[in-house]
SEPATI-731806 format. One record per residue (C-alpha): residue in one letter; y, z, x. Coordinates in steps of 0.001 Angstrom, whole numbers. Example, Ala and Ser with C-alpha at 12.3 -4.5 7.8 and 13.67 -1.06 7.14 Angstrom:
BEGIN
{residu: a y: -4500 z: 7800 x: 12300}
{residu: s y: -1060 z: 7140 x: 13670}
This chain:
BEGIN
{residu: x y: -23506 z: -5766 x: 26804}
{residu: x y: -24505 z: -6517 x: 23190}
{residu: x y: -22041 z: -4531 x: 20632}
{residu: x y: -23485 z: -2122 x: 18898}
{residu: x y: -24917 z: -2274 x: 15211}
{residu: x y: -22275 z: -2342 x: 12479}
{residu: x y: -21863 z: 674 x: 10288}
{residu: x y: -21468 z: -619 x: 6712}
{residu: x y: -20180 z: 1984 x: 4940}
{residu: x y: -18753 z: -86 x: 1761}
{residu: x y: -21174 z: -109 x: -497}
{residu: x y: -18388 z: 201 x: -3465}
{residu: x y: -17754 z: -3006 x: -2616}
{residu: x y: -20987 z: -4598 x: -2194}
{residu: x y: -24318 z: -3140 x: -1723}
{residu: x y: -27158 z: -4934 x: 770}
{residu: x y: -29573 z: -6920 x: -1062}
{residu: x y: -33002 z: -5070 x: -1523}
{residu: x y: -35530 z: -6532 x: 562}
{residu: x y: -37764 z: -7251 x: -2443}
{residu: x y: -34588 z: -8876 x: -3994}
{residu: x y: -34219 z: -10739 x: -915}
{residu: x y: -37961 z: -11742 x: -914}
{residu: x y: -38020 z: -12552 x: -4500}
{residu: x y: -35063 z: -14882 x: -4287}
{residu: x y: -36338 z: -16522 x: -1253}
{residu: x y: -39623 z: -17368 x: -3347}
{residu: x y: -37842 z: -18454 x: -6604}
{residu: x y: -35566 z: -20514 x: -4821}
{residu: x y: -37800 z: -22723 x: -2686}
{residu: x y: -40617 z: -22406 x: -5727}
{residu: x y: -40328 z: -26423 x: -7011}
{residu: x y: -42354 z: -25000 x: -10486}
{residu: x y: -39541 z: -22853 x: -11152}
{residu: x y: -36726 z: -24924 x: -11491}
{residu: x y: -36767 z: -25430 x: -15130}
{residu: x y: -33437 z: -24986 x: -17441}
{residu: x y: -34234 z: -22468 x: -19987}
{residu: x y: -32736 z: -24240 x: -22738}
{residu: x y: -35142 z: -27090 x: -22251}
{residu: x y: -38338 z: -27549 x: -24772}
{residu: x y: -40595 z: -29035 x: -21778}
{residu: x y: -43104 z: -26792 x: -19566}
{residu: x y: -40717 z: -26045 x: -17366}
{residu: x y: -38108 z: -24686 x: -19463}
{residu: x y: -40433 z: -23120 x: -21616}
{residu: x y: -41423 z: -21319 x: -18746}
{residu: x y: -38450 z: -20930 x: -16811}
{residu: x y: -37413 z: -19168 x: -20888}
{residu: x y: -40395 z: -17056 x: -20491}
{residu: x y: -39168 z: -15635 x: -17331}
{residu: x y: -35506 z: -15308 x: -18688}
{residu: x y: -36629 z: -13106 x: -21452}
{residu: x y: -39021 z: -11076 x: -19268}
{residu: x y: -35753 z: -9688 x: -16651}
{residu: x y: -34162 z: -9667 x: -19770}
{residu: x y: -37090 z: -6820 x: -20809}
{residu: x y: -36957 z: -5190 x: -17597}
{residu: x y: -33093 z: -4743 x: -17898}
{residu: x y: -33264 z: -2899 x: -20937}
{residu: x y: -36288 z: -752 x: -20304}
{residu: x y: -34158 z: 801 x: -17495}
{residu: x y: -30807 z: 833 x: -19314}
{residu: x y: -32750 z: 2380 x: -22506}
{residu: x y: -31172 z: -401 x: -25834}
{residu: x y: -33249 z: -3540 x: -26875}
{residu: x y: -33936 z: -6390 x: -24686}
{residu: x y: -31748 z: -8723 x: -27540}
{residu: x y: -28567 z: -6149 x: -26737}
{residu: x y: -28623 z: -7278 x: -23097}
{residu: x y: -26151 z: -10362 x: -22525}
{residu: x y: -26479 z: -11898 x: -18601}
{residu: x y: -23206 z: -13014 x: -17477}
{residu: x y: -21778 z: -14577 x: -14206}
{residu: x y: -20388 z: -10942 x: -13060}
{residu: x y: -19065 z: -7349 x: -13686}
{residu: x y: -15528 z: -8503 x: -14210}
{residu: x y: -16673 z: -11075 x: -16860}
{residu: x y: -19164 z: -8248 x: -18522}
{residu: x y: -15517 z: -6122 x: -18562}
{residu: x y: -13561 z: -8947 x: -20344}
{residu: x y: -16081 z: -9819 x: -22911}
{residu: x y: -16447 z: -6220 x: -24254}
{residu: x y: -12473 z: -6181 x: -24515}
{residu: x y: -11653 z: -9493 x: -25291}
{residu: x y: -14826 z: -10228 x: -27455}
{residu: x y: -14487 z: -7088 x: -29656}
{residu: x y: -10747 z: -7385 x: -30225}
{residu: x y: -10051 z: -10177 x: -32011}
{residu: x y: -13356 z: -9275 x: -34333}
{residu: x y: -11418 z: -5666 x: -35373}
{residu: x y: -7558 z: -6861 x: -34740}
{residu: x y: -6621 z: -6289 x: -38072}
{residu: x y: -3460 z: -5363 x: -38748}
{residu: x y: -4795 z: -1615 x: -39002}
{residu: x y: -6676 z: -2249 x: -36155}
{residu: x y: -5260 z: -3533 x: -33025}
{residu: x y: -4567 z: -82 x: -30632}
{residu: x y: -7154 z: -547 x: -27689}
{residu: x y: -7234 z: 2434 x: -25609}
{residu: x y: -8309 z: 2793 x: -22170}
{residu: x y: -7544 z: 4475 x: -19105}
{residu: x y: -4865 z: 3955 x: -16451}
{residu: x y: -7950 z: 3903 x: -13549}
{residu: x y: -9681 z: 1261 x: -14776}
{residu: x y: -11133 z: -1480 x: -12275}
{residu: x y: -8635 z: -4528 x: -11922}
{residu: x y: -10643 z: -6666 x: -14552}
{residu: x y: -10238 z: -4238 x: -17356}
{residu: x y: -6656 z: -3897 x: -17053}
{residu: x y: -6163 z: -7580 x: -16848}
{residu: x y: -7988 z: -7989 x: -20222}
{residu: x y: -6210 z: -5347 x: -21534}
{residu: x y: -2986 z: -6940 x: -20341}
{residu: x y: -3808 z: -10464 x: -22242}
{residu: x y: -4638 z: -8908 x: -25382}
{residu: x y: -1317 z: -7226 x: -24806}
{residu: x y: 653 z: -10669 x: -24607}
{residu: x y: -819 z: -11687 x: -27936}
{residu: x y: 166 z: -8413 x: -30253}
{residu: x y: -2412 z: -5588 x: -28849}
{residu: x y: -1099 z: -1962 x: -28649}
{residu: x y: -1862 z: -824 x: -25131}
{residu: x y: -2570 z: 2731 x: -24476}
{residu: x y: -3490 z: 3492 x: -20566}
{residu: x y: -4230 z: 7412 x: -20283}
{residu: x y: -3596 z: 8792 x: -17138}
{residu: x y: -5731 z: 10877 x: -15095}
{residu: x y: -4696 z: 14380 x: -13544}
{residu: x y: -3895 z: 15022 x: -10381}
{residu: x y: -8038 z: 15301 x: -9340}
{residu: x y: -8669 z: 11509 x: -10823}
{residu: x y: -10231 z: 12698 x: -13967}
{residu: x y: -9461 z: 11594 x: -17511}
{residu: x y: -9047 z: 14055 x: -19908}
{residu: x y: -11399 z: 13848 x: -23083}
{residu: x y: -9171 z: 15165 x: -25357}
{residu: x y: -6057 z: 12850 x: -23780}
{residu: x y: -8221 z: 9912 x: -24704}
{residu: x y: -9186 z: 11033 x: -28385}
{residu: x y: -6214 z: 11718 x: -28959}
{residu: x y: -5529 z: 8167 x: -29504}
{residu: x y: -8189 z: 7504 x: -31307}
{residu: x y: -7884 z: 7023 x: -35111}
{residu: x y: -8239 z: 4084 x: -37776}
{residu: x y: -5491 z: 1876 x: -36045}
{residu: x y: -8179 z: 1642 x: -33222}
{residu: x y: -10090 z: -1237 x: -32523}
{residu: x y: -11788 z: -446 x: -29124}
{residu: x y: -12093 z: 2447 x: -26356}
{residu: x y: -13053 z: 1839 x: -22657}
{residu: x y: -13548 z: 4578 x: -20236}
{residu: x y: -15247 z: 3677 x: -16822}
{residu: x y: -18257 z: 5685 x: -15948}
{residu: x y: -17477 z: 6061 x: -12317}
{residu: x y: -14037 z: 5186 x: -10204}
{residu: x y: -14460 z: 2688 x: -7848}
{residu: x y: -12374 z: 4222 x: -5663}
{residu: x y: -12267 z: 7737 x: -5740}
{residu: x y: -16121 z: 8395 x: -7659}
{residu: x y: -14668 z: 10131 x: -9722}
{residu: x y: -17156 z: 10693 x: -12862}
{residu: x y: -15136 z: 10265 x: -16158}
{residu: x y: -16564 z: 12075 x: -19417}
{residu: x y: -17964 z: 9223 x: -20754}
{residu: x y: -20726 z: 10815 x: -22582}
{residu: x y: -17517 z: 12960 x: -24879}
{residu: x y: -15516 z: 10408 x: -25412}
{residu: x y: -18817 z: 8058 x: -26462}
{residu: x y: -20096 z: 10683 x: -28931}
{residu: x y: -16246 z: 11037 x: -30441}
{residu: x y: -16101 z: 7440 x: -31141}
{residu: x y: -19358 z: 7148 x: -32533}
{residu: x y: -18733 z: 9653 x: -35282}
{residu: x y: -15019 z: 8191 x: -35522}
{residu: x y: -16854 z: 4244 x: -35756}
{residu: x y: -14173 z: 3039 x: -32844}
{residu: x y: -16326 z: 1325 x: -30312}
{residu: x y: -16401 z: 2390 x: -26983}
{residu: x y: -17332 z: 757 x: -23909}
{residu: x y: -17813 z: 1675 x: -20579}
{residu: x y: -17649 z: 481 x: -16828}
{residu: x y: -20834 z: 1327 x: -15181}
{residu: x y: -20549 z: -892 x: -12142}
{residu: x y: -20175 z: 2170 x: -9329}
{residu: x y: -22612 z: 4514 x: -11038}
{residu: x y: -26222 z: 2438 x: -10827}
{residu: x y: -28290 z: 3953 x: -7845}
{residu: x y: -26114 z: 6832 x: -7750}
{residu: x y: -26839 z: 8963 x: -10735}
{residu: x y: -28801 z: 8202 x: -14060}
{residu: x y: -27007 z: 5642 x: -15801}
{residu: x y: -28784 z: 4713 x: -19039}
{residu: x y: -27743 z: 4600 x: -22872}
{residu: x y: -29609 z: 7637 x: -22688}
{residu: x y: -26850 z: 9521 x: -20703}
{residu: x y: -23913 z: 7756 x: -22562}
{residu: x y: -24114 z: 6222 x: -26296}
{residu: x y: -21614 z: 3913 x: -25536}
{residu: x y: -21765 z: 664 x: -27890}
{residu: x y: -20881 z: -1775 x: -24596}
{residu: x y: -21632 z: -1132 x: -20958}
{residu: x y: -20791 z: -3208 x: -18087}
{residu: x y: -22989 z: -4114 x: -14588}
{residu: x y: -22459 z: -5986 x: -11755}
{residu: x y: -25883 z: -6986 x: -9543}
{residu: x y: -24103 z: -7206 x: -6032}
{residu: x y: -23275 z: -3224 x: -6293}
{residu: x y: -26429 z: -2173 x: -6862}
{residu: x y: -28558 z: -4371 x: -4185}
{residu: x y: -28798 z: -7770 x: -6338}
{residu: x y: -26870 z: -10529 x: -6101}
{residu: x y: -23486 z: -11282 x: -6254}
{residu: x y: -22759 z: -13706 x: -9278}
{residu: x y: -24996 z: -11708 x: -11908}
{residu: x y: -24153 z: -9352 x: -13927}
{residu: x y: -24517 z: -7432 x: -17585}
{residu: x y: -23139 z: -6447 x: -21005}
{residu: x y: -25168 z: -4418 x: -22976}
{residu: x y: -23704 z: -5077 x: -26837}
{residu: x y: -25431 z: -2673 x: -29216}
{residu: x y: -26920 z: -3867 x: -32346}
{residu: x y: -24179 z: -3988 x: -34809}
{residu: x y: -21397 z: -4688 x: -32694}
{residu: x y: -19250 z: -8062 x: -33615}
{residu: x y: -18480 z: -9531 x: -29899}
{residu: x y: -16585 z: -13212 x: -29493}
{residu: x y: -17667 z: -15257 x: -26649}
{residu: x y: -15296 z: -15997 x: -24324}
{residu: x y: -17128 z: -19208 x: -23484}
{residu: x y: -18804 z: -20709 x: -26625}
{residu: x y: -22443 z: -22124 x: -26783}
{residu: x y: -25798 z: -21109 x: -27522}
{residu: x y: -27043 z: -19548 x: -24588}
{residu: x y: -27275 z: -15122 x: -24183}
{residu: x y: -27145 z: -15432 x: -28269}
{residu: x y: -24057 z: -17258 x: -28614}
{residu: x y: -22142 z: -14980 x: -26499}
{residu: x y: -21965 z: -16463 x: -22883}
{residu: x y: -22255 z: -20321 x: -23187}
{residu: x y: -23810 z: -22171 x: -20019}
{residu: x y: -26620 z: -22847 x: -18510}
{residu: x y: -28530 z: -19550 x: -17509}
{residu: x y: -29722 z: -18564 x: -13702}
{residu: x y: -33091 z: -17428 x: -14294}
{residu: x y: -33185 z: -16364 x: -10457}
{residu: x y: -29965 z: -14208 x: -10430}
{residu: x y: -31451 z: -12668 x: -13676}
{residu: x y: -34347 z: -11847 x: -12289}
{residu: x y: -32927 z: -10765 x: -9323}
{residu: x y: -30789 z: -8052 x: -11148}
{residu: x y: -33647 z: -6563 x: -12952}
{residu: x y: -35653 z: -6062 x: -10060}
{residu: x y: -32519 z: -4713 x: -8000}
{residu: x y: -31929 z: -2414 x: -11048}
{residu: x y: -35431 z: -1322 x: -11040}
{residu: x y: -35289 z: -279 x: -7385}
{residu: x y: -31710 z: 1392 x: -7610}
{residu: x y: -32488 z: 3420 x: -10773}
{residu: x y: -35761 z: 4589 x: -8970}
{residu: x y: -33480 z: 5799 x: -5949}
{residu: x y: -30514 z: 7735 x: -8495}
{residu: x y: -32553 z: 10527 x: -7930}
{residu: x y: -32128 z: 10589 x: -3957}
{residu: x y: -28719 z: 10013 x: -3855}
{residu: x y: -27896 z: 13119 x: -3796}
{residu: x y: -30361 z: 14170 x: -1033}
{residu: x y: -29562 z: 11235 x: 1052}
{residu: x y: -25901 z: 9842 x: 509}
{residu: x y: -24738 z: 12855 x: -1028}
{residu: x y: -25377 z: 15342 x: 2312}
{residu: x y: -24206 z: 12799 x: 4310}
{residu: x y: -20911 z: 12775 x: 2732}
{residu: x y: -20329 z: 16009 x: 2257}
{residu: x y: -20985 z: 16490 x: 5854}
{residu: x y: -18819 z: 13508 x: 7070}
{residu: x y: -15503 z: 15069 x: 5123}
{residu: x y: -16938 z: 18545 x: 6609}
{residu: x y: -16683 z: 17513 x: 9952}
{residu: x y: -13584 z: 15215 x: 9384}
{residu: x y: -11788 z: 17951 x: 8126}
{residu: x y: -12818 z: 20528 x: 11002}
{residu: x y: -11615 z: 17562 x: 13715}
{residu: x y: -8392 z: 16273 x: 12209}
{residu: x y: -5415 z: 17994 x: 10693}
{residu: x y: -3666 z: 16902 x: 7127}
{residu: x y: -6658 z: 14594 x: 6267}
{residu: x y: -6838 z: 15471 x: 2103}
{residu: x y: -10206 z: 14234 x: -190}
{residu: x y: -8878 z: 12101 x: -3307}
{residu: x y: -11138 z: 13452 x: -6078}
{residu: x y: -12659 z: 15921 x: -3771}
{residu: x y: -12520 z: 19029 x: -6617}
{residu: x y: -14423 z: 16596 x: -9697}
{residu: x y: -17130 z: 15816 x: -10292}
{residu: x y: -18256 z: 12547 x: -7930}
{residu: x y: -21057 z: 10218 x: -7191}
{residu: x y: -22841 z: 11026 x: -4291}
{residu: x y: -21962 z: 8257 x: -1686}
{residu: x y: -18371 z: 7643 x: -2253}
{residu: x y: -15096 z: 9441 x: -293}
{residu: x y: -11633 z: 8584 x: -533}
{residu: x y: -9974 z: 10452 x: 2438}
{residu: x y: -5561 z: 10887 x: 2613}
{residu: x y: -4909 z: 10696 x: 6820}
{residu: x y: -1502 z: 11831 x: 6024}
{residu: x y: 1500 z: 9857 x: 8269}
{residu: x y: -1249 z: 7258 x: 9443}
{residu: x y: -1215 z: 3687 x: 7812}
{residu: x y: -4497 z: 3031 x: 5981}
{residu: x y: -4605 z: -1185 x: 7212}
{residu: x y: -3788 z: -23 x: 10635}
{residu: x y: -6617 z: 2720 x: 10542}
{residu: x y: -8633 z: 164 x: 8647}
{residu: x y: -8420 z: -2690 x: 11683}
{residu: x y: -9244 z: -188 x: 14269}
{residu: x y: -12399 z: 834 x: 12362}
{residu: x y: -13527 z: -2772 x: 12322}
{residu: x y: -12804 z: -3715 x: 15568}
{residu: x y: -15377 z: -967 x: 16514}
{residu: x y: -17966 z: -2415 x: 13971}
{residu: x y: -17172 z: -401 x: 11209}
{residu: x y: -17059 z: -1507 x: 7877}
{residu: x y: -15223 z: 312 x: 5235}
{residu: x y: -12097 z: -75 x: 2593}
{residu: x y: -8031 z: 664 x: 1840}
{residu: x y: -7518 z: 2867 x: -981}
{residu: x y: -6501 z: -585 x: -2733}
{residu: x y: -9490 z: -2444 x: -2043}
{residu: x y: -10525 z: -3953 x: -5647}
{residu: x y: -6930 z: -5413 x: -5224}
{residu: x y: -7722 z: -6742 x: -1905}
{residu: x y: -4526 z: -8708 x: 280}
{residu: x y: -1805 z: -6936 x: -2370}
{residu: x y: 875 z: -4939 x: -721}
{residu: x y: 1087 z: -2791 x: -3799}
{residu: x y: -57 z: 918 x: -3325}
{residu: x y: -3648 z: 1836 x: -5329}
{residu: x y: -2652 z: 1870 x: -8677}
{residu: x y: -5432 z: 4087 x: -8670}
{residu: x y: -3679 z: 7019 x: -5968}
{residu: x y: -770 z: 6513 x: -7657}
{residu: x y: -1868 z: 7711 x: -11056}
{residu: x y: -3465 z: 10647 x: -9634}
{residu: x y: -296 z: 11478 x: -8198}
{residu: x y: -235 z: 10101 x: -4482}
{residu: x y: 3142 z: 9027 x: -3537}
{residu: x y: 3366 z: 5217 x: -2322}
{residu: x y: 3146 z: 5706 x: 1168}
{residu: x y: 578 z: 8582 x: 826}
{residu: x y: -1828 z: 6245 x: -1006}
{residu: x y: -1478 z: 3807 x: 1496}
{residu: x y: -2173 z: 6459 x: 4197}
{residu: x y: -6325 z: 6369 x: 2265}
{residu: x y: -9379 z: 4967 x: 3147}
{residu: x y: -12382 z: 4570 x: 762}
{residu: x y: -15879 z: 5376 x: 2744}
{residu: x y: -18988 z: 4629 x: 535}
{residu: x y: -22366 z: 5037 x: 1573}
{residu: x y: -25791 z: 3382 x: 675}
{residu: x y: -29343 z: 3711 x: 1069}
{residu: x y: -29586 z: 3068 x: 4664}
{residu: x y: -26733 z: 4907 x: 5716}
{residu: x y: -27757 z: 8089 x: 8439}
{residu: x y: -26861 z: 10830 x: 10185}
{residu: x y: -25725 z: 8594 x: 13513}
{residu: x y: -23331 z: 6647 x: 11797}
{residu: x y: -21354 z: 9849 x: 10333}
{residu: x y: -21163 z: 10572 x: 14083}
{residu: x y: -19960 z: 7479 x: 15046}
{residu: x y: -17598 z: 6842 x: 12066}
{residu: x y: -16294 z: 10450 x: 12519}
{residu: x y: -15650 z: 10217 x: 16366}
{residu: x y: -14255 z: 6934 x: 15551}
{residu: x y: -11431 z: 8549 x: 13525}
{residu: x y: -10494 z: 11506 x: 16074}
{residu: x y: -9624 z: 8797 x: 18209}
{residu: x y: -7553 z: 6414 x: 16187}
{residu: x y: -5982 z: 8716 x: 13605}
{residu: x y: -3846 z: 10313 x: 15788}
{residu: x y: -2851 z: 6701 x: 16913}
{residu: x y: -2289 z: 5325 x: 13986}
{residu: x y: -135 z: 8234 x: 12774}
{residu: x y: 1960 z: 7900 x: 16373}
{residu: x y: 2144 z: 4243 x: 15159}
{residu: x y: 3315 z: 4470 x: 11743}
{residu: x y: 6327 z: 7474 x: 13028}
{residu: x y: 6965 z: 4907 x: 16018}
{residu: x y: 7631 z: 1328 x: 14124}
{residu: x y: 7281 z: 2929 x: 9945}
């Protein structure tokens, strides 16, 4: 007997390809006209140029800034660090080297934030309340001349947790602090444009929104005074390197297709979570949603089985095909509890009693069956497990 399909429900982590990503890569790759470095003044790399700057178009129609604000880079972690890193030491002043950001960022913002620390920077990391929201006000409040950048991510990884970006954005503007933020979890999911958010940097990674992995973007607004991490000529002297015309164009059609399905996510992800924690809830006792009373994107729930271990849990899921993440997955093979949970509150065992389940386009109505009758059977387990040898 064959085993049945798997159920990927970890999207957060990284999202199918499109199939007209899939198709298009397929033909770029094995095209032999297309092979051309952009940087060279032949046919080829005049036209392999032509096609850079085209997905470079594309990427800022949808994102709504000018196609000369949007800088390609190798992925959403390196888009984090060069807004941080790049603005910095353009603004580090003596009046100017506070960099505020929040306590929930993703891994590669804290990181950054941590390196400019080593070399003089005044960290501030705001914490979120107890519902994995960042207060405005907690974040402005830090926010003066001695400032030289903000970042507020867009969307928790972890929790979806929507952060109020578009406040803290408008604050900074009329305080001239710039302010970037992580968009990575929020393409395909809700609106995410310049439109929504003035933010002055914004961050994307291709492999969560059904591109690539090793593509992503940083939008840098005109104006903005950004040092490359990696010197040359190449994105405007901010990203040297030779460029990947096909994971560029990749992104912008992938972005194309997942801005055209924000609207459904509501309808389609969005009911299907709401009715997976609905029936989890009616079928299992002390199960508790992290971030279940803010404001969320549509496909993502992070679900407390209190006394169970979330690994444990997490191996029995896969064993029966079923794909989905710890509560600490961005810091994936670390024994440390979410930094995430534990800012919000979660004691260290508690946090490591969650599971992150985040749907996608082609997740349906079976699989919430299967994924929920798949818990009724091992929580309980996993709980007598943890009491048993915890």
């Amino acid at each position: 007997m064959s085993p049945p399909p798997t159920v990927y429900w970890d999207h957060n982590a990284g999202a199918p390809l499109w199939p007209e990503v899939r198709a298009k890569l397929s033909a770029t790759l094995t095209d032999p006209d297309s092979l051309g470095n952009a940087s060279s003044v032949h046919r080829a790399g005049r036209e392999a140029r032509r096609r850079m700057e085209e997905a470079r178009g594309r990427v800022a129609r949808v994102l709504g800034c000018e196609p000369r604000e949007v800088t390609f880079t190798g992925s959403g972690s390196e888009a984090d660090a060069l807004a941080l890193k790049g603005v910095f030491p353009g603004r580090a002043e003596p009046a100017r080297r506070r960099v505020v950001l929040s306590a929930i960022e993703h891994p590669a913002l804290l990181a950054a934030a941590a390196q400019l620390e080593a070399v003089g920077a005044e960290i501030v990391r705001v914490q979120p309340g107890t519902d994995g929201r960042v207060d405005a006000e907690a974040v402005l409040a830090h926010v003066g001349a001695e400032t030289a950048v903000v970042s507020l991510m867009w969307a928790n990884n972890e929790t979806g947790v929507l952060q109020p970006v578009a406040e803290v954005a408008r604050a900074c503007r009329r305080l001239g602090v710039p302010f970037h933020t992580d968009a990575v979890q929020v393409v395909g999911k809700c609106p995410a444009t310049l439109r929504e958010v003035d933010a002055d940097l914004l961050s994307l990674s291709a492999h969560k929104f059904g591109g690539p992995p090793g593509v992503g973007v940083l939008v840098v607004r005109r104006g903005v005074r950004v040092q490359a991490l990696t010197p040359g000529h190449q994105e405007g002297g901010l990203r040297g390197g030779t460029q990947n015309v096909h994971a560029a164009e990749a992104l912008a059609t992938a972005l194309e297709l997942a801005a055209a399905h924000a609207a459904r996510a509501p309808e389609l992800e969005g009911r299907l979570r709401e009715r997976f924690e609905r029936e989890v809830m009616a079928r299992l006792p002390g199960v508790t949603v992290n971030g279940g009373s803010a404001p969320r994107v549509p496909n993502t729930s992070n679900l407390c089985f209190d006394g169970a271990d979330g690994e444990a849990l997490l191996i029995a899921l896969d064993l029966e095909g079923i794909c989905v993440s710890t509560g600490a997955a961005c810091a994936s093979g670390s024994l440390s509890p979410s930094h995430v949970l534990t800012a919000m509150g979660l004691t260290p065992a508690r946090a490591r009693a969650c599971l992150r389940f985040s749907l996608g386009p082609t997740s349906t109505d079976a699989e919430v069956d299967r994924v929920v009758d798949a818990l009724v059977r091992h929580v309980p387990r996993a709980r007598e497990a943890s009491r048993l040898f915890g």
